[in-house]
C-alpha positions, -999 to +999 in steps of 0.1 A: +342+476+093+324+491+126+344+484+154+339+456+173+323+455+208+330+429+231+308+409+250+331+385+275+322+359+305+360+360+313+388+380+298+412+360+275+436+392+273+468+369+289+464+335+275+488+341+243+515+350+276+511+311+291+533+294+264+533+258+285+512+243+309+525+219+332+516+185+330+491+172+353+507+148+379+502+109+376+471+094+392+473+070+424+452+044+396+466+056+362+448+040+336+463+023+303+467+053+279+459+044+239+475+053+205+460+082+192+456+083+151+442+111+128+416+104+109+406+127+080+372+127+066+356+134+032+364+167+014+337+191+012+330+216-011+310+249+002+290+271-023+304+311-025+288+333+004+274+301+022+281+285+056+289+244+053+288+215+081+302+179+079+320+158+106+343+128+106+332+098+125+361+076+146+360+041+142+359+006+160+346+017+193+369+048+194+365+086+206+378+116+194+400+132+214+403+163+196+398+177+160+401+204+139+393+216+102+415+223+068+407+245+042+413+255+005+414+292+007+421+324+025+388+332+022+367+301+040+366+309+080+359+283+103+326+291+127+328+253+143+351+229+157+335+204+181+330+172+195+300+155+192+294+119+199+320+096+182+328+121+161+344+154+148+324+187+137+334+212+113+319+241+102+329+268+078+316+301+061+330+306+024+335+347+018+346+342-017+328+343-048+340+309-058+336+274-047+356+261-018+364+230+001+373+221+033+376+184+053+370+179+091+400+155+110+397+138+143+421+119+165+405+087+171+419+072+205+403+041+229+409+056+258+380+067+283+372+109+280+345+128+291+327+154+273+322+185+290+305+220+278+305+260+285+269+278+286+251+291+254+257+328+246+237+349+222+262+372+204+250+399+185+259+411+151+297+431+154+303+415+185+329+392+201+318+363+228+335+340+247+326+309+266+349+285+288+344+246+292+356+231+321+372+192+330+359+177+359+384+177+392+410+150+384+405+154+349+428+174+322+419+186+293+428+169+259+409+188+229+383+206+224+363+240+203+339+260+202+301+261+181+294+293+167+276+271+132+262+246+133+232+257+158+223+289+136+207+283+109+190+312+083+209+337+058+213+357+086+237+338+101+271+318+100+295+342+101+309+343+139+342+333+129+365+317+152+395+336+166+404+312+199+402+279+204+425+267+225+432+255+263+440+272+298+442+249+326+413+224+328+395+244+304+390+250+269+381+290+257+364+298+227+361+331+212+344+343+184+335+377+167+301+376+145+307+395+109+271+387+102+240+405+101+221+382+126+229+370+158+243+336+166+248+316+193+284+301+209+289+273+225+323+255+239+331+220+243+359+203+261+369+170+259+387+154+295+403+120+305+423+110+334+460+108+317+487+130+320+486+159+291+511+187+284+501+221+266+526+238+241+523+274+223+543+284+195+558+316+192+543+347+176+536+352+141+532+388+134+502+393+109+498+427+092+468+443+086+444+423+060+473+394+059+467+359+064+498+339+082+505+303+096+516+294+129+525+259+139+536+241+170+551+208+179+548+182+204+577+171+226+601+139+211+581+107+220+546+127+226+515+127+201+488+152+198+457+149+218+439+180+204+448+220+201+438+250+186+455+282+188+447+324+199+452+359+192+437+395+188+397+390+186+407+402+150+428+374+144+400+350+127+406+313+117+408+300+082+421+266+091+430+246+122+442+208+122+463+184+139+495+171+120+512+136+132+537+157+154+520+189+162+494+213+154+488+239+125+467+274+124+462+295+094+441+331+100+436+363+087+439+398+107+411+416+101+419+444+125+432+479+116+472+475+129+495+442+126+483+420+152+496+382+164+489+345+160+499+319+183+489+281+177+489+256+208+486+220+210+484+195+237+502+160+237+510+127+256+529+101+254+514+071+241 
């Protein structure tokens, strides 16, 4: 593979360093926070050497919080996660010469959020991009991802995998690298409400060169996950990353030339 050249609106270089953020101080007004419940949606099954989009819709008047994507193989890299609407989007690239699936999750939750988004970024073919999202003041952020899929369309494209997706402050960074011969565009979105919210990062998980690893991460006793995501090298690109009822899980593959690491974050409240 050529080597990669960057193109960056902010450096990212000392976000796998912050390993908690602190939690944002109670409002004068605090509103009535809501359960939050993951809701999977239908498995999917993505042709060989062909991008794929689905979503999962939340339910009775609900919003998604945050979201993510699983998949069935080492080979499916995930060039979407989003919010849009009431729902969850996913999008995935399959590498492999077989059939693969993959199914999008969203937590659902009642209370009020905001949807916030980064500018558009063109991002030529062997490059990396990255675009930040930002809360409005007073707000702090509970999921979000970036959209490097589903607004490129063509054989040419669909391959800007995903290799951060994951919060710093009121923001939410995505970072992608395109492995296509096309350009694509990136987009981040970040969902905002006016709750308290903590950030957690796991430790490292040291990937060798062409390995695929798993890093997970954990709420605190008494919180649930509100959304998360997770970071490395620009090499490090996603194969998988999903909510579980206490935490958050990531799954990626180094595609650089020495061992490299993945860290997986998630960010939780209390219910």
């Amino acid at each position: 593979m050529k080597p990669l050249r960057t193109v960056a609106l902010a450096t990212a270089t000392t976000l796998c360093c912050a390993l908690t953020s602190a939690a944002v101080a109670e409002p004068a007004a605090t509103q009535a926070r809501a359960p939050h419940t993951i809701v999977t949606g239908a498995r999917v099954t993505v042709a060989p050497h062909t991008a794929s989009t689905t979503n999962v819709p939340c339910q009775g008047g609900q919003v998604p919080s945050g979201g993510g994507v699983q998949t069935s193989g080492n080979g499916v890299f995930v060039t979407a996660t989003w919010p849009s609407g009431i729902s969850w989007v996913a999008d995935v690239y399959n590498e492999t010469n077989a059939p693969q699936t993959y199914t999008p999750l969203a937590i659902c939750t009642s209370q009020p959020h905001t949807t916030r988004h980064g500018d558009m970024v063109n991002v030529p073919p062997g490059e990396t991009a990255i675009v930040r999202a930002t809360c409005d003041p007073g707000q702090v952020v509970t999921g979000g991802g970036p959209d490097a899929g589903s607004r490129n369309t063509g054989s040419d494209h669909g391959q800007s995998y995903i290799s951060q997706s994951s919060d710093i402050g009121q923001q939410w960074v995505g970072r992608v690298t395109n492995h296509g011969p096309g350009a694509t565009i990136l987009q981040t979105w970040v969902r905002c409400a006016n709750t308290p919210h903590t950030a957690y990062a796991s430790g490292a998980t040291r990937l060798a060169q062409g390995a695929t690893g798993t890093a997970h991460i954990d709420c605190h006793p008494g919180e649930v996950p509100t959304g998360g995501g997770g970071l490395g090298n620009p090499a490090v690109d996603f194969n998988e990353s999903y909510p579980t009822t206490t935490g958050w899980t990531m799954r990626a593959t180094n595609h650089g030339s020495i061992p490299l690491d993945l860290f997986a974050r998630v960010t939780c409240t209390t219910p």
